[in-house]
C-alpha positions, 0 to 999 in steps of 0.5 A: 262234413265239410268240403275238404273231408270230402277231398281228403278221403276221396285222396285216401281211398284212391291210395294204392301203392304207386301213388302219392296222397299230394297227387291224390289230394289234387286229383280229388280237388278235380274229380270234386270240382272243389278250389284248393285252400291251402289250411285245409290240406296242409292240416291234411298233410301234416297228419299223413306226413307223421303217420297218422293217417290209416292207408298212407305212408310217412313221407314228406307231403307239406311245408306248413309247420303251423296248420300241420302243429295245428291238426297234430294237437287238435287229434291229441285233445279229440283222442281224449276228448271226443265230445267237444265241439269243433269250436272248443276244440279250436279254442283249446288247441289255440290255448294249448299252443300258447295262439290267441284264442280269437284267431280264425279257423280255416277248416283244419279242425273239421278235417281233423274231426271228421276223419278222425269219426270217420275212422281214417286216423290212427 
């Protein structure tokens, strides 16, 4: 588990009904001592902001369309798909969005990923 899945559910369990998973999020970077990076968190947000995340609200959490339509399509292919790997997972994402399959990943799939075998993703 990576860095970020670390924030990411740290951010998830301090949830309560008066806070917001974006104050969370920064509050778990510090908590953590971890620098922000910001692929990781939009792909994070993204997946709250459309409800897929267990324990946090729709809303409106992140600008990033890309790193969001990223982890979107990344938990639609693992739901079917649990034995990939990360990296084919990325690849096939990449070809399913129409990306070229050499452009890096930045942490969006090991959040999409971990969570989800973690049990934090609807």
């Amino acid at each position: 588990m990576n860095q970020y899945t670390k924030v990411a559910i740290n951010a998830i369990d301090h949830m309560n009904g008066e806070t917001n998973i974006v104050k969370e999020w920064n509050n778990s970077l510090k908590e953590l001592e971890i620098n922000d990076k910001s692929c990781p968190r939009c792909a994070f947000l993204g997946l709250c902001e459309d409800g897929y995340v267990k324990n946090v609200p729709k809303g409106k959490y992140t600008s990033s369309k890309l790193n969001k339509q990223y982890a979107i399509k990344a938990l639609e292919i693992f739901r079917k798909n649990t034995h990939l790997t990360k990296k084919s997972l990325w690849k096939k994402v990449l070809k399913v969005l129409g990306y070229n399959i050499s452009k890096y990943e930045n942490g969006q799939i090991s959040i999409v990923v971990d969570l989800y075998k973690n049990g934090y993703l609807k």
